[in-house]
N, C-alpha and C positions, 0 to 999 in steps of 0.2 A: 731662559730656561729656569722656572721654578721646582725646585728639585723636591721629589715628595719622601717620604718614610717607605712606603712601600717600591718608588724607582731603587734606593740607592740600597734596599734590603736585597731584591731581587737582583742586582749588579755584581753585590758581593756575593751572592753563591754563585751564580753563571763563573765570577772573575774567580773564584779559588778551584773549581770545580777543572774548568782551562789549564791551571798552573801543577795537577794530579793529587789536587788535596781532596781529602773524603768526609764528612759530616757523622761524628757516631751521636751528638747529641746537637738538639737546639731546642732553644730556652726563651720564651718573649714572655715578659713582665709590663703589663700596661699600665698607668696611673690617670685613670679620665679628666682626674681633678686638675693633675697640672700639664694634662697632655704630654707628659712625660712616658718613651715607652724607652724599654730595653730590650738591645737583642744580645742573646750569647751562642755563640758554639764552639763546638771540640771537633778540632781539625786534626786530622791522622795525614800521615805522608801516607802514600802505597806502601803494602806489607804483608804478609802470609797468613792468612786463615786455619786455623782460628787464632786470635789472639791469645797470650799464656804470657806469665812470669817471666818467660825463659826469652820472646821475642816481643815484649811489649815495645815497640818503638816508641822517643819522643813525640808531645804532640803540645798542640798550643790552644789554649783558650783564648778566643775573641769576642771582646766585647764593647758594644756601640750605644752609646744613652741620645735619643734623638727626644729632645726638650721643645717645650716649649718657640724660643729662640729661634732654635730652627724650622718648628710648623710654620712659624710666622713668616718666616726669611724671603726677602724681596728681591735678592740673586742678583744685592749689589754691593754690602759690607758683609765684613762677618761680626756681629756684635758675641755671640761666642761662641768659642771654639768647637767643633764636629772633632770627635777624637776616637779613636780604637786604642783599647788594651789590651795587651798581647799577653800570657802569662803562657811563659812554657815550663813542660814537667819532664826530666829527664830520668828514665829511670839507669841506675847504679847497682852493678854486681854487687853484691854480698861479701864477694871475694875483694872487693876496691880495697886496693894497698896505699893510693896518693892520699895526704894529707888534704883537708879542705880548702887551705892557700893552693894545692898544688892542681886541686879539681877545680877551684875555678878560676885560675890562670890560664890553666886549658881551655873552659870555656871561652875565657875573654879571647882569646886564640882562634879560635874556631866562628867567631862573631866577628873579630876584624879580616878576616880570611874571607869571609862570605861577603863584609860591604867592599873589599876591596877589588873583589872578582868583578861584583854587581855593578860599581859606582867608579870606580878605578879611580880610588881615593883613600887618606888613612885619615880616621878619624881620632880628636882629640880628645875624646869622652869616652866615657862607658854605653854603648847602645842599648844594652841592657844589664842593670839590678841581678845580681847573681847570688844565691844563698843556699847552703848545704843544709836537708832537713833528714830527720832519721826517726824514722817509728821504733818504737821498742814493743816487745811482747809484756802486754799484759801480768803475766804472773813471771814474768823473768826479764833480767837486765840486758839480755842480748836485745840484739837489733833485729827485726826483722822484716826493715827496709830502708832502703838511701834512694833521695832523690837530687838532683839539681832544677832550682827552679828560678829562672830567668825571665822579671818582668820588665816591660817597657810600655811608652804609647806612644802614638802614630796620629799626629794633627794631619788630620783631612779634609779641614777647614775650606780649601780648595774646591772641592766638588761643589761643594756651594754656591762657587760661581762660575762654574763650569758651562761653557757657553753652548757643549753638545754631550749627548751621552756617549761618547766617543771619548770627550776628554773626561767625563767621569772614570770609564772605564779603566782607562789610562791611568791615573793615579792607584783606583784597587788593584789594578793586574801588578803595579810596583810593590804596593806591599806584601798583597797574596804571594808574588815571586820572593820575595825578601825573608817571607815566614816558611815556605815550603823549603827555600836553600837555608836556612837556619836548623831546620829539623832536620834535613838530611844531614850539616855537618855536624851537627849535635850527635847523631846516629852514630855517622864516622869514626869519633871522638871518643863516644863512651859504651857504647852498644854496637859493635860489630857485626854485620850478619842480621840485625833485628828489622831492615827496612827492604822492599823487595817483593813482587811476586803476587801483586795483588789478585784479588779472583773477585768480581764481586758473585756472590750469592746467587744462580738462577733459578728462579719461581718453576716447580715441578709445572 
């Protein structure tokens, strides 16, 4: 199986789609010269309509650069690596009283909680980059937002030689499940109540 740009694009929506994740953006940047394309999207857990301040739930940006390397790939080494980045945004009460050691202790908490459910195993690292950022108003020194944002990436390298679409699928369905139960304990953790209840939209 030589694995194309558009199989393993179209795998990963079906595989997050499966795991109750919802698409509000996607993003493809092509470069013809070095066959280089990029895909991105903004994954939402299920959550209540309309979205607002009050119940924005975490969500995670993904993103896949399919090079050169890989157009080429002959579906027997990997000369390099196939990767996803995951970059997650947590939104933070206004009211948040923990210290930012204390907010992403929890996070880190809440991340080995989830691989350990998943993988039923404790990991020696950090699975994800964790940093407290805060918007301030313009004409004034208050804040008038806190986020958590938790990045990592995910060598996928694998599907590349993946012997059937069956075992591609199989590797995205792990990580789709790994980011969907990420955002949900993230939810948990910092936003109560903001995940939940989705509707989608029906066409009058």
């Amino acid at each position: 199986m030589s694995l194309s740009y558009e199989e393993l694009v179209n795998a990963f929506e079906s595989t997050w789609a499966q795991v109750g994740l919802h698409e509000h953006e996607i993003v493809e940047y092509i470069t013809p010269a070095t066959l280089e394309r990029t895909f991105r999207v903004h994954l939402f857990p299920d959550h209540g309509e309309p979205l607002t301040d009050a119940n924005m739930p975490p969500w995670v940006e993904a993103t896949l650069t399919w090079g050169a390397a890989h157009h080429l790939h002959d579906g027997s080494t990997v000369q390099t690596p196939l990767e996803i980045q995951w970059n997650y945004t947590v939104p933070l009460s206004l009211t948040e009283k923990r210290s930012d050691q204390e907010l992403a202790k929890s996070a880190q908490t809440a991340i080995r909680q989830v691989v350990r459910r998943l993988f039923n195993e404790d990991v020696g690292h950090e699975v994800l980059a964790i940093e407290i950022r805060r918007a301030f108003s313009p004409d004034s020194r208050t804040v008038s937002a806190m986020h958590i944002y938790a990045t990592g990436t995910s060598d996928i390298s694998e599907v590349l030689l993946a012997l059937s679409g069956e075992a591609m699928h199989t590797v995205l369905r792990e990580e789709c499940s790994m980011a969907a139960a990420l955002l949900l304990a993230f939810a948990e953790t910092f936003n109560p109540g903001s995940v939940g209840g989705y509707r989608a939209v029906e066409s009058a």
